[in-house]
C-alpha positions as CSV (number, residue, x, y, z in Angstrom):
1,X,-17.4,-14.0,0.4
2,X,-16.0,-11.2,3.1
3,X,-12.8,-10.9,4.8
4,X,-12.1,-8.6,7.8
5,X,-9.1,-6.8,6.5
6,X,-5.4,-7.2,5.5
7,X,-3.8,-9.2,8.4
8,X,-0.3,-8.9,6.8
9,X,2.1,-7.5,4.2
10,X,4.5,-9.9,3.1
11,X,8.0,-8.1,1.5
12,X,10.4,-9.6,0.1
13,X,13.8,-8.3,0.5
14,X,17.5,-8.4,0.2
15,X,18.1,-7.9,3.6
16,X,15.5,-8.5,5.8
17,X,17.3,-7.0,8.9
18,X,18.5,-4.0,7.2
19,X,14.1,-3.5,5.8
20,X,13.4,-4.3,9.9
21,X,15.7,-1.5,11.0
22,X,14.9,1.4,9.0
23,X,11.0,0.2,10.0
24,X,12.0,0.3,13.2
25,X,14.4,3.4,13.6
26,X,12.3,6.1,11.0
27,X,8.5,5.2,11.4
28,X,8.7,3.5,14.7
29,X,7.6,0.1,14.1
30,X,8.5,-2.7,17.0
31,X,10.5,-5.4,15.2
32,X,10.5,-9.2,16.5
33,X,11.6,-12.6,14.9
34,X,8.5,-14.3,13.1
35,X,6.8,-17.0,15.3
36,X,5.1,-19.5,13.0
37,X,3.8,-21.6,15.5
38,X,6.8,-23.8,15.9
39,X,7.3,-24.5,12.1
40,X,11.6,-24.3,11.0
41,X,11.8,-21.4,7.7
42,X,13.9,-22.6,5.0
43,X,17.2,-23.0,5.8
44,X,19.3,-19.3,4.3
45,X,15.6,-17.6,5.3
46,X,15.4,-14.3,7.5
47,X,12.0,-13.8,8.6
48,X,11.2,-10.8,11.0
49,X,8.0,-8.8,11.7
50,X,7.3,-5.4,12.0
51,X,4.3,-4.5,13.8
52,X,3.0,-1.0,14.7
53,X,-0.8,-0.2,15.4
54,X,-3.1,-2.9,13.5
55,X,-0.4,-2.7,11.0
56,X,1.5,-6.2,10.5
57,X,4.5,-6.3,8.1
58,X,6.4,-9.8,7.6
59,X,10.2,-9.2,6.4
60,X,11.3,-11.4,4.5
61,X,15.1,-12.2,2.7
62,X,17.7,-15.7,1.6
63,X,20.2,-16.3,0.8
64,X,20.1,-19.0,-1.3
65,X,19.6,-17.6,-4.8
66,X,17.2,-20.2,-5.9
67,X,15.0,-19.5,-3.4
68,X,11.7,-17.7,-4.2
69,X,12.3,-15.0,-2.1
70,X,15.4,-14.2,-4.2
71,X,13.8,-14.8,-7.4
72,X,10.9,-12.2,-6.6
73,X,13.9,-9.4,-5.1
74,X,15.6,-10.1,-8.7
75,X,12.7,-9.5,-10.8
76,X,11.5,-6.7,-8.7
77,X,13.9,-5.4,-5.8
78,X,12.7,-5.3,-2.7
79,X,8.7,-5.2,-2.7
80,X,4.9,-6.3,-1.7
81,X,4.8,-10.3,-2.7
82,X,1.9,-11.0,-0.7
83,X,-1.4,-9.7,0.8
84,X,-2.6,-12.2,3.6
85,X,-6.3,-11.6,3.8
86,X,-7.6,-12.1,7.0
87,X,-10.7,-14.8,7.7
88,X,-12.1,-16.0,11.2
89,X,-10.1,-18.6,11.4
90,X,-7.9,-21.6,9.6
91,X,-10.7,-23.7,8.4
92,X,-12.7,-20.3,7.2
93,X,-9.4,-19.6,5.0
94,X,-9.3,-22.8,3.5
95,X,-12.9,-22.3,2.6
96,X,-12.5,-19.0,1.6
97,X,-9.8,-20.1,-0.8
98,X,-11.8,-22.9,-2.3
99,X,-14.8,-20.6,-2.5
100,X,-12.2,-18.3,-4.5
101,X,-10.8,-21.0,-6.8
102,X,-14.4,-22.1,-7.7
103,X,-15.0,-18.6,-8.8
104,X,-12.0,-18.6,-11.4
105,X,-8.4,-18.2,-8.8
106,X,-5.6,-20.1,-9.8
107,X,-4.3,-21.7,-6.3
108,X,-0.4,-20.9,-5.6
109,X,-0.2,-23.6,-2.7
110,X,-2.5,-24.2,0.3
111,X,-4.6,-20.3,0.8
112,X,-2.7,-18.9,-1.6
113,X,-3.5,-17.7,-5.0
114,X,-2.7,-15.6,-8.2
115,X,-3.1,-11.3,-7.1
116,X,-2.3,-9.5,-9.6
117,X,0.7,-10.3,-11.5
118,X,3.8,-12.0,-8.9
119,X,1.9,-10.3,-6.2
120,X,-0.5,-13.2,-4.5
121,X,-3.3,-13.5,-1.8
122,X,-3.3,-15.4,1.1
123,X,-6.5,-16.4,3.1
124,X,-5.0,-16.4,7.1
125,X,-6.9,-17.2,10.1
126,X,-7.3,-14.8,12.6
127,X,-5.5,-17.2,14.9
128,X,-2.7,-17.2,13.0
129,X,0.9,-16.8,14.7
130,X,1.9,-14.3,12.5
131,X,-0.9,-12.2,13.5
132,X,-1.1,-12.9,17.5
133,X,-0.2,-9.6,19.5
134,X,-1.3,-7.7,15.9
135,X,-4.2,-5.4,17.6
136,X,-1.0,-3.2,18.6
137,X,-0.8,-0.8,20.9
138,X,-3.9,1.9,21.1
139,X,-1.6,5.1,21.1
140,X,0.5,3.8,17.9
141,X,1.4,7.0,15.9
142,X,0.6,4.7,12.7
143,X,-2.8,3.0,13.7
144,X,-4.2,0.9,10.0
145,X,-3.6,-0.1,6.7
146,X,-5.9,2.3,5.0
147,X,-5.3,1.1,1.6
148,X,-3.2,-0.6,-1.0
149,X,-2.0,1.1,-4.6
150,X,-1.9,-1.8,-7.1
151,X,0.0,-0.6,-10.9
152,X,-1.5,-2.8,-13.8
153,X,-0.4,-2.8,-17.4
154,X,-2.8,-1.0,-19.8
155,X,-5.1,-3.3,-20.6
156,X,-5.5,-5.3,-17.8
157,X,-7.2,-3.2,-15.2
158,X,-10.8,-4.4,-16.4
159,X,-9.9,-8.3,-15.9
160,X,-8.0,-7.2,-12.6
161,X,-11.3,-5.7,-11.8
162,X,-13.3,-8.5,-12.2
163,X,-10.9,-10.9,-10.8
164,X,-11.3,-8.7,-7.6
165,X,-15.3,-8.9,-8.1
166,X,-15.7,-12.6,-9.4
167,X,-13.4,-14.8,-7.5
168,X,-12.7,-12.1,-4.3
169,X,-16.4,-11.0,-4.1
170,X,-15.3,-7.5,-3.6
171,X,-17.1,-4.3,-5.3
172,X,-15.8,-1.1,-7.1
173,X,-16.7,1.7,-4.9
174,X,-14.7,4.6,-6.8
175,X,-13.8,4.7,-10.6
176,X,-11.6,7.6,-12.1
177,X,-10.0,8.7,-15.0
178,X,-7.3,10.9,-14.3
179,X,-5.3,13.5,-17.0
180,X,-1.9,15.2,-15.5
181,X,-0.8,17.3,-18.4
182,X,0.3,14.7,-21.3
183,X,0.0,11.8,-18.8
184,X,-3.6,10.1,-18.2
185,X,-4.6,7.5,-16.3
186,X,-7.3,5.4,-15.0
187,X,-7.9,4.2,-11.4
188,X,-10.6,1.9,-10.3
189,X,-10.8,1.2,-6.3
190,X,-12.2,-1.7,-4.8
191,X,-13.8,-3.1,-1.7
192,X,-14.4,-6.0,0.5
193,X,-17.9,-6.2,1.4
194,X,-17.0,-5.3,5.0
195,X,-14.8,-2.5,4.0
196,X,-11.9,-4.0,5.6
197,X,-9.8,-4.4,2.5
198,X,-9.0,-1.6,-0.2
199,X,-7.2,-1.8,-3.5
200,X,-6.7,1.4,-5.3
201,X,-6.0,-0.2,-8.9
202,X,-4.2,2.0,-11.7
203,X,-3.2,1.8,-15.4
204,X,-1.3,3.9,-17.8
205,X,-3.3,5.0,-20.8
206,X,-1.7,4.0,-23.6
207,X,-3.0,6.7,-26.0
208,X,-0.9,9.4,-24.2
209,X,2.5,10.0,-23.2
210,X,4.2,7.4,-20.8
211,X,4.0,8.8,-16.8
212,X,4.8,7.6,-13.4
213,X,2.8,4.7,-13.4
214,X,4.7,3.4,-16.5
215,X,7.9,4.2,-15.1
216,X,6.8,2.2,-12.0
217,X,5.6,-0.8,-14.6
218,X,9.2,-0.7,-16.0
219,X,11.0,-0.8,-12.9
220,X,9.4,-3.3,-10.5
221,X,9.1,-5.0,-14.0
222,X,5.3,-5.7,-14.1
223,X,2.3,-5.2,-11.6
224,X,2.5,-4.7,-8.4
225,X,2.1,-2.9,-5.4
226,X,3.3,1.3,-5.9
227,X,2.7,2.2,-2.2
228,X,0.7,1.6,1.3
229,X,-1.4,3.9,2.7
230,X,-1.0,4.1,6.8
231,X,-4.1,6.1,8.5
232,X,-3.0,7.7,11.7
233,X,-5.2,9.7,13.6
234,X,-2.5,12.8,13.8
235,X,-1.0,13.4,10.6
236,X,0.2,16.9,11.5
237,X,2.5,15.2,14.6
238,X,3.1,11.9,12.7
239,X,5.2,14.3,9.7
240,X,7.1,16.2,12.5
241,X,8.0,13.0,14.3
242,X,8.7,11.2,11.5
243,X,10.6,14.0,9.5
244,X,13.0,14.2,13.0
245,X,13.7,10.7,12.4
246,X,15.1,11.5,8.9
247,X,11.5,10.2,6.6
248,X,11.9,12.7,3.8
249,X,8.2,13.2,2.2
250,X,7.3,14.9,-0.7
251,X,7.0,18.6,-1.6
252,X,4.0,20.2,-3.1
253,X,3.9,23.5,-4.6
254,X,3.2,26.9,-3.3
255,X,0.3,27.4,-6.0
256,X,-1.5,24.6,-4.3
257,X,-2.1,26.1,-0.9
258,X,-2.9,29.9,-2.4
259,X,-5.8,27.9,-4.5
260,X,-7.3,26.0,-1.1
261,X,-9.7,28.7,-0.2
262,X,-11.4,28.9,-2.8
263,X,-11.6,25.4,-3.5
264,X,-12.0,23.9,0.1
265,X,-12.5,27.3,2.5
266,X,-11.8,26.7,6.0
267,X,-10.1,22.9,6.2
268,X,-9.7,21.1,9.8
269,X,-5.8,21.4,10.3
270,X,-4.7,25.3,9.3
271,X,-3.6,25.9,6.2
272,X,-0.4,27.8,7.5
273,X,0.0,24.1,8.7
274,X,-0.9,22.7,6.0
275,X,1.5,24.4,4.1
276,X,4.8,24.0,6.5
277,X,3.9,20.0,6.5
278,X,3.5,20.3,2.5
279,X,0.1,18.4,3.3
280,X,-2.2,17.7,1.1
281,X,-6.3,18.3,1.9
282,X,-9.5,16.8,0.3
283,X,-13.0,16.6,0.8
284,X,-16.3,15.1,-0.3
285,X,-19.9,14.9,1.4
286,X,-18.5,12.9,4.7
287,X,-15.7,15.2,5.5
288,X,-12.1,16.0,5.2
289,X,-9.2,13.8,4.7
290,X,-5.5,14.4,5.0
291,X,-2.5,13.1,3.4
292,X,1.5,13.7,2.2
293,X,3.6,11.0,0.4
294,X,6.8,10.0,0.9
295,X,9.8,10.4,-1.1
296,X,10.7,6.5,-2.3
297,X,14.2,5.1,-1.2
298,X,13.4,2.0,-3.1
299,X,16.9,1.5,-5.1
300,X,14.4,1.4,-8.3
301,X,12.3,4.1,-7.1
302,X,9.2,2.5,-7.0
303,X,7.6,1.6,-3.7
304,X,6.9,4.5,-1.5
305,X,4.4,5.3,1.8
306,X,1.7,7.6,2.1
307,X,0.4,8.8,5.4
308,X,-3.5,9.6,5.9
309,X,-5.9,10.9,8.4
310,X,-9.4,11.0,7.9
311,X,-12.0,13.3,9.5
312,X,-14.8,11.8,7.3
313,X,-14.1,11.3,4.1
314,X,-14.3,8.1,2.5
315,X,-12.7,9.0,-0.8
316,X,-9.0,9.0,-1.3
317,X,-8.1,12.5,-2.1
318,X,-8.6,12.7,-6.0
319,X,-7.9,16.2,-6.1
320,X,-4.8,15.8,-4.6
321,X,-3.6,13.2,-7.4
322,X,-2.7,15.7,-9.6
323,X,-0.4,17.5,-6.4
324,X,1.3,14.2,-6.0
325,X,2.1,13.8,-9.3
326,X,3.5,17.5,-10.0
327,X,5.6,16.9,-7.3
328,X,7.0,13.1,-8.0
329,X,7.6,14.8,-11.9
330,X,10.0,17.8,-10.0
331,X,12.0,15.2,-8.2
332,X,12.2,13.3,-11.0
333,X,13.6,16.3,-12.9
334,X,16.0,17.2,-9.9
335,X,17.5,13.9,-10.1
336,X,17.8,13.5,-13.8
Protein backbone atom coordinates (compact mmCIF):
# COMPACT_ATOMS: atom_id res chain seq x y z
CA UNK A 1 0.00 0.00 0.00
CA UNK A 2 1.48 3.52 -1.60
CA UNK A 3 0.18 6.88 -1.44
CA UNK A 4 1.44 9.82 -3.62
CA UNK A 5 2.19 12.34 -0.91
CA UNK A 6 0.53 14.56 1.80
CA UNK A 7 -2.38 16.36 -0.03
CA UNK A 8 -3.17 18.44 3.11
CA UNK A 9 -2.44 19.65 6.58
CA UNK A 10 -5.29 19.98 8.66
CA UNK A 11 -4.83 22.69 11.91
CA UNK A 12 -6.87 23.26 14.23
CA UNK A 13 -7.10 26.65 15.62
CA UNK A 14 -8.57 29.36 17.76
CA UNK A 15 -8.94 31.61 15.11
CA UNK A 16 -8.86 30.38 11.83
CA UNK A 17 -8.79 33.89 10.12
CA UNK A 18 -6.20 35.21 12.36
CA UNK A 19 -3.76 31.49 11.37
CA UNK A 20 -4.92 32.43 7.48
CA UNK A 21 -3.52 35.98 7.75
CA UNK A 22 -0.24 35.61 9.23
CA UNK A 23 0.00 32.54 6.42
CA UNK A 24 -0.86 34.87 4.14
CA UNK A 25 1.02 38.21 5.07
CA UNK A 26 4.68 36.56 6.41
CA UNK A 27 5.27 33.41 4.21
CA UNK A 28 3.03 34.38 1.31
CA UNK A 29 0.52 31.77 1.09
CA UNK A 30 -2.82 32.62 -1.09
CA UNK A 31 -5.75 32.20 1.38
CA UNK A 32 -9.42 31.18 0.09
CA UNK A 33 -12.68 29.84 1.83
CA UNK A 34 -12.64 25.83 1.81
CA UNK A 35 -14.83 24.40 -1.09
CA UNK A 36 -16.03 20.95 -0.01
CA UNK A 37 -17.82 20.28 -2.90
CA UNK A 38 -21.07 21.82 -1.91
CA UNK A 39 -21.16 20.10 1.62
CA UNK A 40 -22.52 23.05 4.66
CA UNK A 41 -19.39 22.89 7.80
CA UNK A 42 -20.81 22.70 11.16
CA UNK A 43 -22.59 25.56 12.10
CA UNK A 44 -19.81 28.01 14.60
CA UNK A 45 -17.02 26.38 11.92
CA UNK A 46 -14.32 28.66 10.11
CA UNK A 47 -12.75 26.70 7.50
CA UNK A 48 -10.20 28.48 5.09
CA UNK A 49 -7.25 27.17 3.01
CA UNK A 50 -3.92 28.25 2.57
CA UNK A 51 -2.27 27.16 -0.42
CA UNK A 52 1.23 28.02 -1.74
CA UNK A 53 3.26 25.77 -4.19
CA UNK A 54 2.06 21.91 -3.86
CA UNK A 55 1.66 22.97 -0.26
CA UNK A 56 -2.13 22.69 0.90
CA UNK A 57 -2.96 23.86 4.47
CA UNK A 58 -6.80 23.58 5.68
CA UNK A 59 -7.57 26.26 8.67
CA UNK A 60 -9.55 25.27 10.76
CA UNK A 61 -11.47 27.01 14.20
CA UNK A 62 -15.43 27.08 16.32
CA UNK A 63 -16.81 28.38 18.18
CA UNK A 64 -18.85 26.18 19.86
CA UNK A 65 -16.82 24.71 22.66
CA UNK A 66 -18.05 21.25 22.39
CA UNK A 67 -16.98 20.98 19.10
CA UNK A 68 -13.91 18.81 18.26
CA UNK A 69 -12.04 21.50 16.81
CA UNK A 70 -12.22 23.21 20.21
CA UNK A 71 -11.53 20.22 22.18
CA UNK A 72 -8.18 19.43 20.17
CA UNK A 73 -7.11 23.66 20.49
CA UNK A 74 -7.77 23.02 24.42
CA UNK A 75 -5.71 20.01 24.78
CA UNK A 76 -3.09 21.27 22.49
CA UNK A 77 -3.38 25.07 21.28
CA UNK A 78 -3.36 25.59 18.01
CA UNK A 79 -1.73 22.55 15.98
CA UNK A 80 -1.41 19.62 13.23
CA UNK A 81 -4.79 17.34 13.82
CA UNK A 82 -4.59 15.71 10.64
CA UNK A 83 -2.41 14.46 7.73
CA UNK A 84 -4.70 13.76 4.57
CA UNK A 85 -2.84 11.23 2.62
CA UNK A 86 -3.31 11.49 -0.84
CA UNK A 87 -4.67 8.23 -3.11
CA UNK A 88 -5.78 8.26 -6.84
CA UNK A 89 -8.97 8.82 -6.20
CA UNK A 90 -12.20 8.47 -3.62
CA UNK A 91 -12.78 4.81 -4.10
CA UNK A 92 -8.72 4.11 -3.91
CA UNK A 93 -9.04 5.97 -0.35
CA UNK A 94 -11.65 3.99 0.92
CA UNK A 95 -9.67 0.96 -0.11
CA UNK A 96 -6.67 2.22 1.18
CA UNK A 97 -8.29 2.71 4.54
CA UNK A 98 -9.74 -0.68 4.64
CA UNK A 99 -6.49 -2.16 3.52
CA UNK A 100 -5.02 -0.07 6.62
CA UNK A 101 -7.66 -1.24 9.11
CA UNK A 102 -7.11 -4.86 8.10
CA UNK A 103 -3.46 -4.35 8.89
CA UNK A 104 -4.20 -3.24 12.68
CA UNK A 105 -5.69 0.89 12.24
CA UNK A 106 -8.34 1.77 14.34
CA UNK A 107 -10.91 3.76 11.97
CA UNK A 108 -11.80 7.45 13.24
CA UNK A 109 -14.83 7.80 10.73
CA UNK A 110 -14.99 7.14 7.01
CA UNK A 111 -10.79 7.46 5.65
CA UNK A 112 -9.80 8.43 8.80
CA UNK A 113 -7.88 6.70 11.38
CA UNK A 114 -5.64 6.71 14.65
CA UNK A 115 -1.90 8.78 13.67
CA UNK A 116 -0.08 8.94 16.33
CA UNK A 117 -1.63 10.06 19.47
CA UNK A 118 -4.79 12.95 18.65
CA UNK A 119 -3.02 13.46 15.48
CA UNK A 120 -5.06 11.18 12.65
CA UNK A 121 -4.71 10.14 8.94
CA UNK A 122 -6.97 10.68 6.31
CA UNK A 123 -6.93 8.72 2.95
CA UNK A 124 -8.21 11.68 0.22
CA UNK A 125 -8.77 11.35 -3.39
CA UNK A 126 -6.88 13.22 -5.63
CA UNK A 127 -10.11 14.66 -6.88
CA UNK A 128 -10.85 15.87 -3.78
CA UNK A 129 -12.26 19.64 -3.48
CA UNK A 130 -9.90 20.45 -0.94
CA UNK A 131 -7.19 19.66 -3.10
CA UNK A 132 -8.41 21.09 -6.77
CA UNK A 133 -6.09 24.13 -7.83
CA UNK A 134 -3.33 22.37 -5.16
CA UNK A 135 -0.43 21.87 -8.02
CA UNK A 136 0.12 25.81 -7.18
CA UNK A 137 1.74 28.09 -8.99
CA UNK A 138 5.38 26.86 -10.55
CA UNK A 139 7.44 30.03 -9.33
CA UNK A 140 5.99 29.66 -5.57
CA UNK A 141 8.88 30.78 -3.23
CA UNK A 142 7.71 27.69 -0.92
CA UNK A 143 7.30 24.74 -3.54
CA UNK A 144 6.53 21.07 -1.18
CA UNK A 145 6.04 19.57 2.00
CA UNK A 146 9.42 18.06 2.40
CA UNK A 147 8.69 16.39 5.66
CA UNK A 148 6.80 16.06 8.85
CA UNK A 149 8.46 16.04 12.60
CA UNK A 150 6.25 13.75 14.74
CA UNK A 151 7.32 13.94 19.01
CA UNK A 152 6.43 10.47 20.63
CA UNK A 153 6.59 9.65 24.30
CA UNK A 154 9.64 7.46 25.32
CA UNK A 155 8.56 4.27 24.74
CA UNK A 156 6.39 4.47 22.05
CA UNK A 157 8.54 5.27 19.05
CA UNK A 158 9.03 1.38 18.22
CA UNK A 159 5.11 0.72 18.08
CA UNK A 160 4.75 4.17 16.18
CA UNK A 161 7.26 2.61 13.98
CA UNK A 162 5.55 -0.36 13.11
CA UNK A 163 2.22 1.11 13.02
CA UNK A 164 3.77 3.25 10.13
CA UNK A 165 5.28 -0.19 8.60
CA UNK A 166 2.30 -2.62 9.33
CA UNK A 167 -0.92 -0.90 8.81
CA UNK A 168 0.71 2.33 6.44
CA UNK A 169 3.09 -0.01 4.47
CA UNK A 170 5.74 2.55 4.76
CA UNK A 171 9.65 1.66 5.50
CA UNK A 172 12.34 3.19 7.84
CA UNK A 173 14.80 4.73 5.62
CA UNK A 174 16.97 6.63 8.36
CA UNK A 175 17.42 5.63 12.13
CA UNK A 176 19.48 7.89 14.64
CA UNK A 177 20.34 8.25 18.00
CA UNK A 178 21.16 11.59 18.78
CA UNK A 179 23.20 13.02 22.30
CA UNK A 180 23.18 17.06 22.70
CA UNK A 181 25.11 17.45 25.89
CA UNK A 182 22.79 15.87 28.82
CA UNK A 183 19.92 15.55 26.41
CA UNK A 184 19.70 12.31 24.02
CA UNK A 185 17.39 11.32 21.70
CA UNK A 186 16.31 8.90 19.17
CA UNK A 187 14.79 9.64 15.77
CA UNK A 188 13.57 7.09 13.32
CA UNK A 189 12.29 8.48 9.76
CA UNK A 190 9.95 6.89 7.58
CA UNK A 191 8.79 6.49 4.06
CA UNK A 192 5.98 5.83 1.70
CA UNK A 193 7.05 3.45 -0.81
CA UNK A 194 6.90 6.17 -3.44
CA UNK A 195 8.72 8.61 -1.38
CA UNK A 196 5.96 10.98 -1.32
CA UNK A 197 5.27 10.96 2.37
CA UNK A 198 8.03 11.51 5.18
CA UNK A 199 7.73 11.29 8.92
CA UNK A 200 10.69 12.21 10.89
CA UNK A 201 9.61 10.39 14.27
CA UNK A 202 11.47 11.43 17.68
CA UNK A 203 11.50 10.32 21.42
CA UNK A 204 13.08 11.59 24.53
CA UNK A 205 15.38 9.16 26.17
CA UNK A 206 14.37 8.69 29.39
CA UNK A 207 17.77 7.69 30.95
CA UNK A 208 19.02 11.30 30.48
CA UNK A 209 18.03 14.66 31.36
CA UNK A 210 14.61 15.96 30.05
CA UNK A 211 15.31 18.25 26.52
CA UNK A 212 13.24 19.97 23.85
CA UNK A 213 11.43 17.19 22.73
CA UNK A 214 10.06 16.67 26.36
CA UNK A 215 9.34 20.16 26.81
CA UNK A 216 7.37 19.85 23.44
CA UNK A 217 5.55 16.48 24.97
CA UNK A 218 4.54 18.69 28.02
CA UNK A 219 3.16 21.49 26.15
CA UNK A 220 1.15 20.28 23.23
CA UNK A 221 0.35 17.62 26.02
CA UNK A 222 1.16 14.37 24.13
CA UNK A 223 2.37 13.42 20.48
CA UNK A 224 2.14 15.28 17.87
CA UNK A 225 3.42 17.12 15.15
CA UNK A 226 6.85 19.70 16.38
CA UNK A 227 7.24 21.29 12.92
CA UNK A 228 6.86 21.16 8.86
CA UNK A 229 9.46 21.10 6.73
CA UNK A 230 8.78 23.43 3.40
CA UNK A 231 11.50 22.68 0.43
CA UNK A 232 12.02 25.67 -1.72
CA UNK A 233 14.33 25.75 -4.40
CA UNK A 234 16.06 29.23 -3.05
CA UNK A 235 16.51 29.16 0.49
CA UNK A 236 19.05 32.05 0.44
CA UNK A 237 16.09 34.45 -1.19
CA UNK A 238 13.26 32.65 0.65
CA UNK A 239 15.07 33.94 4.40
CA UNK A 240 15.60 37.51 3.02
CA UNK A 241 11.97 37.66 1.71
CA UNK A 242 10.57 36.17 4.46
CA UNK A 243 12.77 37.86 7.21
CA UNK A 244 11.36 41.46 5.38
CA UNK A 245 8.03 40.22 6.13
CA UNK A 246 8.80 40.05 9.85
CA UNK A 247 9.49 35.62 9.99
CA UNK A 248 12.06 35.62 12.77
CA UNK A 249 14.25 32.28 12.32
CA UNK A 250 16.68 31.00 14.53
CA UNK A 251 20.30 31.91 15.28
CA UNK A 252 23.16 29.59 15.16
CA UNK A 253 26.47 30.18 16.52
CA UNK A 254 29.58 31.68 15.16
CA UNK A 255 31.61 28.37 16.11
CA UNK A 256 29.45 26.57 13.67
CA UNK A 257 30.52 28.33 10.48
CA UNK A 258 34.49 28.62 11.58
CA UNK A 259 34.17 24.55 11.83
CA UNK A 260 32.47 24.18 8.10
CA UNK A 261 35.64 23.84 6.17
CA UNK A 262 36.99 21.45 7.64
CA UNK A 263 33.96 19.46 8.01
CA UNK A 264 32.16 20.22 4.62
CA UNK A 265 34.99 22.38 2.47
CA UNK A 266 33.57 24.31 -0.32
CA UNK A 267 29.48 24.09 0.24
CA UNK A 268 27.00 25.30 -2.80
CA UNK A 269 25.70 28.66 -1.27
CA UNK A 270 28.99 30.74 0.31
CA UNK A 271 29.68 30.40 3.52
CA UNK A 272 29.87 34.28 4.06
CA UNK A 273 26.13 33.63 3.07
CA UNK A 274 25.69 31.01 4.94
CA UNK A 275 26.65 32.72 7.89
CA UNK A 276 24.55 36.26 7.44
CA UNK A 277 21.33 33.80 6.78
CA UNK A 278 22.42 31.81 10.07
CA UNK A 279 21.90 28.68 7.58
CA UNK A 280 22.56 25.60 8.25
CA UNK A 281 24.58 23.07 5.55
CA UNK A 282 24.74 19.25 5.35
CA UNK A 283 25.85 16.59 3.17
CA UNK A 284 25.93 12.94 2.43
CA UNK A 285 26.87 10.87 -0.89
CA UNK A 286 23.92 12.66 -3.12
CA UNK A 287 24.82 16.17 -2.32
CA UNK A 288 24.14 19.12 -0.18
CA UNK A 289 21.10 20.20 1.58
CA UNK A 290 20.20 23.45 3.18
CA UNK A 291 18.11 24.46 5.94
CA UNK A 292 17.29 27.24 9.04
CA UNK A 293 14.44 26.91 11.52
CA UNK A 294 12.10 29.20 12.57
CA UNK A 295 11.71 30.79 15.88
CA UNK A 296 8.01 29.30 17.21
CA UNK A 297 5.22 31.86 17.88
CA UNK A 298 3.08 29.08 19.04
CA UNK A 299 1.60 30.67 22.49
CA UNK A 300 3.03 27.13 23.98
CA UNK A 301 6.02 27.26 22.05
CA UNK A 302 5.80 24.23 20.34
CA UNK A 303 5.06 24.15 16.59
CA UNK A 304 7.57 25.84 14.50
CA UNK A 305 8.66 25.74 10.46
CA UNK A 306 11.73 24.81 8.98
CA UNK A 307 12.77 25.87 5.54
CA UNK A 308 14.95 23.42 3.13
CA UNK A 309 16.59 23.23 -0.16
CA UNK A 310 18.16 20.36 -1.48
CA UNK A 311 20.99 20.03 -4.01
CA UNK A 312 21.09 16.22 -3.65
CA UNK A 313 20.86 15.07 -0.53
CA UNK A 314 18.42 12.77 0.68
CA UNK A 315 19.14 12.88 4.39
CA UNK A 316 17.82 15.53 6.64
CA UNK A 317 20.73 17.29 7.94
CA UNK A 318 21.80 15.20 11.08
CA UNK A 319 24.72 17.25 11.65
CA UNK A 320 22.84 20.17 11.87
CA UNK A 321 20.55 18.65 14.75
CA UNK A 322 22.88 19.43 17.25
CA UNK A 323 22.99 23.37 15.72
CA UNK A 324 19.29 23.49 16.04
CA UNK A 325 19.22 22.47 19.29
CA UNK A 326 22.14 24.79 20.81
CA UNK A 327 20.29 27.37 19.44
CA UNK A 328 16.41 26.54 20.51
CA UNK A 329 18.42 25.99 24.30
CA UNK A 330 19.89 30.00 23.96
CA UNK A 331 16.37 31.23 23.31
CA UNK A 332 15.15 29.27 25.78
CA UNK A 333 17.64 30.80 28.25
CA UNK A 334 17.01 34.39 26.88
CA UNK A 335 13.48 34.02 27.64
CA UNK A 336 13.65 32.37 30.96
Amino acid sequence: MTVHGIGYVEFHCEDAHKYAATLRDDFGFTVTPADEGGEPPRPGLSRLVARQGGITLLLNSASAPDDPVSAFVRRHGDGVATLALACDDAEDALARTEEAVRRGAVRIDGTTVVGFGDLSLRFVGRDDPLLAGSEGETEALLRELDHVAVCVPSGELAPAVRYSQEALGFSVIFSEYLEIGAQAMNSEVVQSADGGVTLTLLEPDPTREPGQINGFLDAHGGSGVQHLAFGTEDIAGAVRTLSGRGVTFLTTPGSYYEALPARLGETGIPADVLRELNLLVDQDHGGQLFQIFTRSTHPRNTLFLELIERRGAGTFGSANIKALYEAVERERADTA
